[in-house]
C-alpha positions as CSV (number, residue, x, y, z in Angstrom):
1,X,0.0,0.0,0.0
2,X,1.4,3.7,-0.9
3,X,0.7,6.0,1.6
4,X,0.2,9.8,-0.2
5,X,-1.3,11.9,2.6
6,X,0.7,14.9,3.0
7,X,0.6,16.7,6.8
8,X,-1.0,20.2,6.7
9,X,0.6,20.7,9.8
10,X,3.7,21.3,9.1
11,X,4.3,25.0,8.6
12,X,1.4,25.9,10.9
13,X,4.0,23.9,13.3
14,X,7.0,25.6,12.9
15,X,5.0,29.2,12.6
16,X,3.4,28.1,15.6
17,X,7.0,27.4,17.1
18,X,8.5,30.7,16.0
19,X,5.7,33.1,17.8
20,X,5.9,30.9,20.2
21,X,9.8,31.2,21.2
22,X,9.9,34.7,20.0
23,X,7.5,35.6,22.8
24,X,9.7,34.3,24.9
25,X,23.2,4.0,25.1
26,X,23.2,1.5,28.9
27,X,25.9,1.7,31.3
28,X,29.0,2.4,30.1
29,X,30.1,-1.6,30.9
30,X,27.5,-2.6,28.3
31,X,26.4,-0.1,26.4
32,X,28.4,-1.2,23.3
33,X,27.2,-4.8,23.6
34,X,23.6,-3.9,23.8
35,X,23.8,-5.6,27.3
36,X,20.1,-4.5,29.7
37,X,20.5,-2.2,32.4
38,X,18.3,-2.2,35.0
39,X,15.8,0.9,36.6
40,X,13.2,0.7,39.0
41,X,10.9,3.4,40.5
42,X,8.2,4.2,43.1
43,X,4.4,3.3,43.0
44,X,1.5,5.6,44.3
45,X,-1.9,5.7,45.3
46,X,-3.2,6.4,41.7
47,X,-1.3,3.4,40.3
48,X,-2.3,0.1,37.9
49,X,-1.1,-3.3,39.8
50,X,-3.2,-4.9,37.4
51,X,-0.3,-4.4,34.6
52,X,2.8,-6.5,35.1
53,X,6.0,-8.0,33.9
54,X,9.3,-6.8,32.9
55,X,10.1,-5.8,29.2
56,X,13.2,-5.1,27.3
57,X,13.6,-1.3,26.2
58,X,16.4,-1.2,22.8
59,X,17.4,2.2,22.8
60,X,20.3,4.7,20.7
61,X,20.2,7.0,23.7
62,X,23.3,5.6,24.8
63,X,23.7,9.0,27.1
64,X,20.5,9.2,28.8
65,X,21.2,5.6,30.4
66,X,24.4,7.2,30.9
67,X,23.6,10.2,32.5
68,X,20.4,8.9,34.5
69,X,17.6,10.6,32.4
70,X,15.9,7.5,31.7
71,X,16.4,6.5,35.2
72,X,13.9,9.6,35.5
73,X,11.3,8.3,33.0
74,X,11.1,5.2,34.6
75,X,10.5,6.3,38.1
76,X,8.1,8.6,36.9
77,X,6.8,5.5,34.7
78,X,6.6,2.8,38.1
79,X,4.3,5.4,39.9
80,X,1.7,4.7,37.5
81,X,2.9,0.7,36.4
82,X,4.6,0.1,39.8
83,X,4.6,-4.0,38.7
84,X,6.3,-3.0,35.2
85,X,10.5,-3.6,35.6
86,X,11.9,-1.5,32.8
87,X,15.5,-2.7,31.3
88,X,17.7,-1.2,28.8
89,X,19.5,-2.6,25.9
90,X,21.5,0.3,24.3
91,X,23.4,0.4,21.3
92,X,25.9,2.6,20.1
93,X,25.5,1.8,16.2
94,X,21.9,1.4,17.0
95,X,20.3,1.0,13.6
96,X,22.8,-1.4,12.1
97,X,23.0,-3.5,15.4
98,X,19.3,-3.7,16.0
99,X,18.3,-5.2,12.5
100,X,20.1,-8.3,13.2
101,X,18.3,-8.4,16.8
102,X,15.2,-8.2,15.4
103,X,15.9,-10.4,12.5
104,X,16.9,-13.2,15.3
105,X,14.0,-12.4,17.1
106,X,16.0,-10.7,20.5
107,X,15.2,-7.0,19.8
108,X,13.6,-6.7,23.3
109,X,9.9,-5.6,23.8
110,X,10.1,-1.6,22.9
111,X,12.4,-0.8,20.2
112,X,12.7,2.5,17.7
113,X,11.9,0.8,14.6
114,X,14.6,0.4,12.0
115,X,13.9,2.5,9.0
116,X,14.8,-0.2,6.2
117,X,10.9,-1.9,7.4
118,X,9.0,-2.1,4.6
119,X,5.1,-0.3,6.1
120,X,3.9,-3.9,4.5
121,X,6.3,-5.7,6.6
122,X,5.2,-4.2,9.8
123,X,3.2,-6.6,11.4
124,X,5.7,-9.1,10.5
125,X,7.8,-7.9,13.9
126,X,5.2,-5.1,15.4
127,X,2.4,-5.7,17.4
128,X,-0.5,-2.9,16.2
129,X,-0.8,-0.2,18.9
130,X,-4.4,1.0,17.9
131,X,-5.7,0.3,21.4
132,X,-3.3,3.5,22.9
133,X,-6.0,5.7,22.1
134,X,-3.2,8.3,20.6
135,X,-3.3,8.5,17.5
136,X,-6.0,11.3,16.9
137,X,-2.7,13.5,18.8
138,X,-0.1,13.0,17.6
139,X,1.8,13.9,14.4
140,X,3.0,11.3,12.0
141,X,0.2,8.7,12.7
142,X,0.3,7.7,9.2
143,X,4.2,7.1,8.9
144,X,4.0,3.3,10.4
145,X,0.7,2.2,9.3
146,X,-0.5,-0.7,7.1
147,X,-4.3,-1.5,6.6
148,X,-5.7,-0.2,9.5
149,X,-3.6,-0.9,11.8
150,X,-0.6,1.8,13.8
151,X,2.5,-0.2,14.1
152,X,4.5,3.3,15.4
153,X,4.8,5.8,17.6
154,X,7.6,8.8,16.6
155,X,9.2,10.1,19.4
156,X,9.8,13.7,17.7
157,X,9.9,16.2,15.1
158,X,12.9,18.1,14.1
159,X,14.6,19.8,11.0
160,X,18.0,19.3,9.9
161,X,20.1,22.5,9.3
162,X,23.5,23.9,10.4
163,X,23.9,23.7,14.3
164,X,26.9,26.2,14.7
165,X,28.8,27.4,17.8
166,X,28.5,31.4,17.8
167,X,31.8,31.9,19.7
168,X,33.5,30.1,16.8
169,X,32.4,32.1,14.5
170,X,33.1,35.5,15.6
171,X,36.6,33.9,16.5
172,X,36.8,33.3,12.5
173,X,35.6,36.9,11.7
174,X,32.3,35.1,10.1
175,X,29.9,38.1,11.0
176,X,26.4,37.0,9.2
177,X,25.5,33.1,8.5
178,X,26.1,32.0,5.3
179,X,22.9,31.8,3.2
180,X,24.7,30.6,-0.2
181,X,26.7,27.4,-0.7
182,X,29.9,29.6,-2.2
183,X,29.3,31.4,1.1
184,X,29.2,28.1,3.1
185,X,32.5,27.2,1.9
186,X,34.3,30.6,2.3
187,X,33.2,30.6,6.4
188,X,34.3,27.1,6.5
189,X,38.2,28.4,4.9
190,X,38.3,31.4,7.6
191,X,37.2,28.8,10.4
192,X,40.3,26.7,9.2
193,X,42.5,29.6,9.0
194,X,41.4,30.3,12.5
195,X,42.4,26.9,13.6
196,X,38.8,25.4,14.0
197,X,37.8,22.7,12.4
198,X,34.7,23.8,10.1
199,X,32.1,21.1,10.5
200,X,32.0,17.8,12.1
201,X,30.7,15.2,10.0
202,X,31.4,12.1,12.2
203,X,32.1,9.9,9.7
204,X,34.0,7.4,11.6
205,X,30.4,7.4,13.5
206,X,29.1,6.1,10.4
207,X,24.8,7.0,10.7
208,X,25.2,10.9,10.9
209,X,26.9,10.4,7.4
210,X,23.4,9.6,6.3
211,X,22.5,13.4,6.4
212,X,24.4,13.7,3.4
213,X,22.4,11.2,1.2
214,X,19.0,9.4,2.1
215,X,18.1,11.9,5.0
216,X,18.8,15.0,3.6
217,X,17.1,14.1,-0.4
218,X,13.6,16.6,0.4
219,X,16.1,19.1,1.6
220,X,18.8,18.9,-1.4
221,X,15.9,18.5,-4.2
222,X,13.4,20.4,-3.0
223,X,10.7,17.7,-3.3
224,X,9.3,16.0,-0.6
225,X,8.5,13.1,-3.2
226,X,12.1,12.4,-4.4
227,X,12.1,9.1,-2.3
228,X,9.5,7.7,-3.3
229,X,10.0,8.7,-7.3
230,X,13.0,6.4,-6.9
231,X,10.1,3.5,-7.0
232,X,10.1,4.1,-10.5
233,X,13.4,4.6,-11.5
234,X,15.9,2.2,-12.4
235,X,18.7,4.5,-12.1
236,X,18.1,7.0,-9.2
237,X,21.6,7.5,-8.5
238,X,23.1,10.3,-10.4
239,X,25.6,13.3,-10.1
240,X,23.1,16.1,-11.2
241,X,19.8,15.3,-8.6
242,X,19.5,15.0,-5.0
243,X,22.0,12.1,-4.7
244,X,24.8,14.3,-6.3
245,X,24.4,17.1,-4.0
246,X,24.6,15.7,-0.9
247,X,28.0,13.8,-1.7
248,X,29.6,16.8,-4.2
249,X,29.0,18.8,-1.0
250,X,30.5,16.1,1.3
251,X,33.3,15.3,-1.0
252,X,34.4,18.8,-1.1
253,X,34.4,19.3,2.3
254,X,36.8,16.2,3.1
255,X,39.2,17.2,0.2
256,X,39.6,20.9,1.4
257,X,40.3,19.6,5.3
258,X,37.2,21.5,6.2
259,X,36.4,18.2,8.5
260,X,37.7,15.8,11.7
261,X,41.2,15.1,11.0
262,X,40.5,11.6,12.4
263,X,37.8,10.1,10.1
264,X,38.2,6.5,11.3
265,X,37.4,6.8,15.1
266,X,33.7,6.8,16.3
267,X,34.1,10.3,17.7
268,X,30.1,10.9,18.1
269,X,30.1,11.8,22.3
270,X,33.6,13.8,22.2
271,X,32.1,16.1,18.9
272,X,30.0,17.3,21.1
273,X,32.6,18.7,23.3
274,X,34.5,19.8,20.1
275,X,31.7,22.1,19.0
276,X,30.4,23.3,22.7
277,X,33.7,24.0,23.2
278,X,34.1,25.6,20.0
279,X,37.0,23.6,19.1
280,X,35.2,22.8,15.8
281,X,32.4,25.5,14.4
282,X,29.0,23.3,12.7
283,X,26.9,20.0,12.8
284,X,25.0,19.6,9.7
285,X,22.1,17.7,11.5
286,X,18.7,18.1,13.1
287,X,17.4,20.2,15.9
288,X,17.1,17.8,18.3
289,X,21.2,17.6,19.0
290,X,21.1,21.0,20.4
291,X,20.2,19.8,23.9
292,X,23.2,17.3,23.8
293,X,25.5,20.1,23.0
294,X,24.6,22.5,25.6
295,X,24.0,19.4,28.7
296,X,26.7,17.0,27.6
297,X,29.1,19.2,26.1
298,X,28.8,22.0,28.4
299,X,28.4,24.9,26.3
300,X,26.2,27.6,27.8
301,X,22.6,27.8,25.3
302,X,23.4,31.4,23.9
303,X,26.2,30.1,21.8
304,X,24.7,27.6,20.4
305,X,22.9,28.4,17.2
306,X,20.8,27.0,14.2
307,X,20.3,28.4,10.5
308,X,19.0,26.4,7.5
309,X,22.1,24.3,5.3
310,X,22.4,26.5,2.0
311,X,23.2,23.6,-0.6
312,X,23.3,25.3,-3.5
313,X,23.8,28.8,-4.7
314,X,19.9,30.1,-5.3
315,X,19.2,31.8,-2.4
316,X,16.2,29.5,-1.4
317,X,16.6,27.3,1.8
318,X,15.1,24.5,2.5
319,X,13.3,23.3,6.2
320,X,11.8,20.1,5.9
321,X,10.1,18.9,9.1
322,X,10.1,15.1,9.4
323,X,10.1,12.3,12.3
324,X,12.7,10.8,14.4
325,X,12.7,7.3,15.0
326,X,9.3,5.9,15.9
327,X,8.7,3.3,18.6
328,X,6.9,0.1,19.0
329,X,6.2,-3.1,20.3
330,X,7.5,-6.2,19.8
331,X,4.9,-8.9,18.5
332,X,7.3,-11.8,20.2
333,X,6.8,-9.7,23.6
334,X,5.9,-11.7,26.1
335,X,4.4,-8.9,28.3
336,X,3.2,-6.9,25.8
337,X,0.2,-4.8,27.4
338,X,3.0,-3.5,29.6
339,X,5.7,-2.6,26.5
340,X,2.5,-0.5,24.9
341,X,1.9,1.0,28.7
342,X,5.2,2.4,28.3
343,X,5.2,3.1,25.0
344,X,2.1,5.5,25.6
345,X,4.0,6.8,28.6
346,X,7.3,7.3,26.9
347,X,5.6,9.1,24.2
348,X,3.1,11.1,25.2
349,X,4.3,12.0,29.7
350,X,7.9,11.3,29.6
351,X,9.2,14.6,28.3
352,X,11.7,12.9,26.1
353,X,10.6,15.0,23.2
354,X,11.6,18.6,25.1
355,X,14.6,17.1,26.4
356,X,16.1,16.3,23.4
357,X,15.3,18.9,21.8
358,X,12.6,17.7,19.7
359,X,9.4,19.4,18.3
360,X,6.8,18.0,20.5
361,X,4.8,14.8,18.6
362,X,1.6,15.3,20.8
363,X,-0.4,18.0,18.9
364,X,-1.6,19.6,22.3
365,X,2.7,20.5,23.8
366,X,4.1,23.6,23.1
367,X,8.0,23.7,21.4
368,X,10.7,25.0,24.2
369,X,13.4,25.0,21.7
370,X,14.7,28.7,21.6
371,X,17.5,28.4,18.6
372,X,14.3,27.5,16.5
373,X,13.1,31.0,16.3
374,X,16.5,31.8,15.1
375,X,15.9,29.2,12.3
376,X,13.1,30.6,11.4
377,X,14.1,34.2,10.9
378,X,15.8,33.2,7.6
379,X,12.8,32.3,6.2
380,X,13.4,28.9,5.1
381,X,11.6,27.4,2.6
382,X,9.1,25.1,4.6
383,X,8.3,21.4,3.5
384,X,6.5,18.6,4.7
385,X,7.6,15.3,4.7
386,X,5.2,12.4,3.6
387,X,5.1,8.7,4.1
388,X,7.5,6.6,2.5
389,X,6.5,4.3,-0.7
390,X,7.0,0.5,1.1
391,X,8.0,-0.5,-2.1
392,X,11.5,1.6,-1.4
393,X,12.8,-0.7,1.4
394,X,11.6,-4.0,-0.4
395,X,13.8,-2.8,-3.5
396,X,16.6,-1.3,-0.8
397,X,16.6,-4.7,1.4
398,X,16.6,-6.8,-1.9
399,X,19.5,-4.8,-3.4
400,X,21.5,-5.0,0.0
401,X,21.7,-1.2,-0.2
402,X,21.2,-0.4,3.5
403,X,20.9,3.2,3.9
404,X,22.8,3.1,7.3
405,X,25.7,5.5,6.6
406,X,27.7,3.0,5.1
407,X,26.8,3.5,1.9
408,X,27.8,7.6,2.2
409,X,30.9,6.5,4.0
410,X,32.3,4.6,0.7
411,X,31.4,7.4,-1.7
412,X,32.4,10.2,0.4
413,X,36.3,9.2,-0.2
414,X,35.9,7.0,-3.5
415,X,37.7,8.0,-6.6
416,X,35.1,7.8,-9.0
417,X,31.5,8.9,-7.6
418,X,30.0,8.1,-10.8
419,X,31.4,4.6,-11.1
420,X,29.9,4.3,-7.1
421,X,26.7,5.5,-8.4
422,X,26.5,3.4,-11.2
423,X,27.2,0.1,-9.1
424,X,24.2,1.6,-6.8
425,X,21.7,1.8,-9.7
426,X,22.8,-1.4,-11.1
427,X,22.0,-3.2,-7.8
428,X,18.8,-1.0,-7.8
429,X,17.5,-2.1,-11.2
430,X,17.8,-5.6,-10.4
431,X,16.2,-5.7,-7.5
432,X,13.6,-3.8,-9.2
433,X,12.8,-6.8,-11.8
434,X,13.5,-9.3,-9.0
435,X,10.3,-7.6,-7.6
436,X,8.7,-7.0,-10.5
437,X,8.6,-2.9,-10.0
């Protein structure tokens, strides 16, 4: 089934969100293992004994079971499901680590759902979650949903765009934001001649070098569609559209040292430092790491900043507003009425969505983000992101293209882009006919 329905929401959102602010992964001995964690809580008067059992929580928040934050959520959780024990599994390369979990069948009970799931495929792993009563509230009820039934929850909203540190940039003599790509390029030469390094791409990280293909294709085409047009080509991969873009842009920046020196380490928690610190200038990713910077790297919130990624040279820039991961339910659960209890709770009571910086999902919150209004005032082209075709990840999956990173990693540093892209659209095109597409 192809799901169409655009969300009208969108820029009344982020309109919403400017007047509104302008008024204004596990312990760290097994977080890399995915080993469970454990956190209890408190019960009260009020509470729901009749609700029990312990359930397995999969998680890429590696630092909020670090720092105790979900040790909050649960507490908060056990006063209303005091007979519910809550553990973690944390991963640090959460999305390609928790498709072979779930493909074995030991994903845990509440999981983000992994974003190569074909819609169709849903209920193959998900248990439906009509029966949460939510889905009239929040955004994105469409995004995981396959005849009838809601498979996922998202657990935010956000936009991707530049997240810059201010101090940086006055160190580097950059005076106004760069609202070109030529532009783009010439602060990130006086950052480098000022001995910061211009943006942070964590490739050795691996998933935030997804912003420069798959993640970022409505933002670098300007067509909230492009995804799902790739259905019905048999060679999507080219140097002039979307695809092109993201990696000319990518390329460019690794060949002029504008980037880590170290690409090979996971550096993802120490960046953080690097750009609160202003030891490095930008993040090309989505609202929502703003919150990490200020809290786990320390920097105060007024020098943190956000402005829309200039890609090309027009003028125009782009805001698409889209979902973060979305949560649900294992089907193999064995205490499943409590994994959707805390799903419902994580979702809609925890506050996850403010603390990480996150455009609330429940229709009825209010946005606390203050470096949104910023965004805003550069009057950003707004989009609105739709649900994906499920016939892209049936041709994706059969191709073994998996849309992780990994694939941006190899043709960020390859020789010949083109001769990358043509292996792409090769595999693409046969998996295409293997699925007669």
């Amino acid at each position: 089934m192809r799901m169409k329905k655009r969300f009208a929401v969108t820029l009344s959102v982020l309109m919403a969100l400017t007047l509104a602010l302008a008024a204004c992964g596990g312990s760290k001995n097994d977080k890399d293992n995915g080993g469970a964690g454990n956190a209890g809580g408190q019960t009260n008067e009020g509470a729901d004994t009749g609700i029990s059992g312990e359930i397995v929580f999969a998680t890429h928040r590696t630092d909020l079971v670090d720092n105790g934050t979900f040790d909050k959520y649960v507490a908060e959780f056990n006063k209303q499901y005091p007979n519910v024990k809550v553990k973690y599994a944390p991963y640090t390369n959460y999305e390609q680590d928790i498709r072979v979990k779930l493909t074995a069948g030991d994903a845990g009970d509440v999981l983000m759902i992994p974003t190569n799931i074909a819609n169709s495929e849903l209920g193959d792993f998900f248990a439906p979650l009509n029966d949460l009563g939510i889905f009239d509230q929040v955004r994105f009820a469409d995004f995981k949903a396959h005849e009838g039934n809601y498979y996922g929850v998202a657990t935010g909203a956000s936009t991707n765009g530049i997240v810059y540190n201010k101090r940086a940039f006055e160190k580097a003599g950059i005076t106004e934001v760069p609202k070109t790509l030529d532009e783009f390029y010439e602060a990130c030469r006086k950052l480098k001649d000022a001995g910061i390094v211009p943006i942070y791409i964590n490739y050795g990280a691996q998933w935030p070098m997804g912003q420069w293909g798959r993640n970022s294709l409505a933002h670098f085409s300007g067509d909230v569609e492009f995804e799902n047009k790739m259905v019905e080509m048999d060679a999507p991969f080219q140097l002039d559209n979307a695809w092109g873009t993201g990696l000319n842009i990518v390329r460019t920046l690794i060949e002029k040292g504008y980037v880590e020196e170290d690409l090979a380490t996971n550096n993802w928690e120490a960046s953080k430092v690097e750009i609160a610190t202003g030891n490095a200038a930008m993040y090309f990713l989505g609202n929502w790491v703003i919150n990490q910077i200020i809290e786990q790297g320390g920097a105060p919130a007024e020098d943190i900043g956000f402005f829309p990624f200039p890609h090309d040279n027009s003028g125009t820039v782009n805001a698409v507003l889209g979902p973060d991961y979305f949560m649900g339910v294992s089907k193999d659960s064995k205490n499943i009425e409590a994994a959707k209890a805390f799903v419902k709770f994580f979702v809609m009571d925890s506050g996850y969505d403010a603390d990480s910086g996150f455009i609330p999902i429940n229709k009825n919150n209010e946005p606390t983000l203050p470096q949104m209004a910023e965004f805003m005032s550069y009057n950003p082209n707004v989009l609105e992101s739709v649900p994906s075709d499920s016939r892209f990840n049936e041709i994706a999956n059969k191709a073994q293209i998996p849309f992780t990173g990994e694939e941006i990693q190899q043709m960020a540093v390859a020789k010949d882009l083109k001769a990358e892209f043509d292996k792409l659209n090769q595999k693409w095109a046969a998996a295409k006919k293997e699925l007669g597409y």
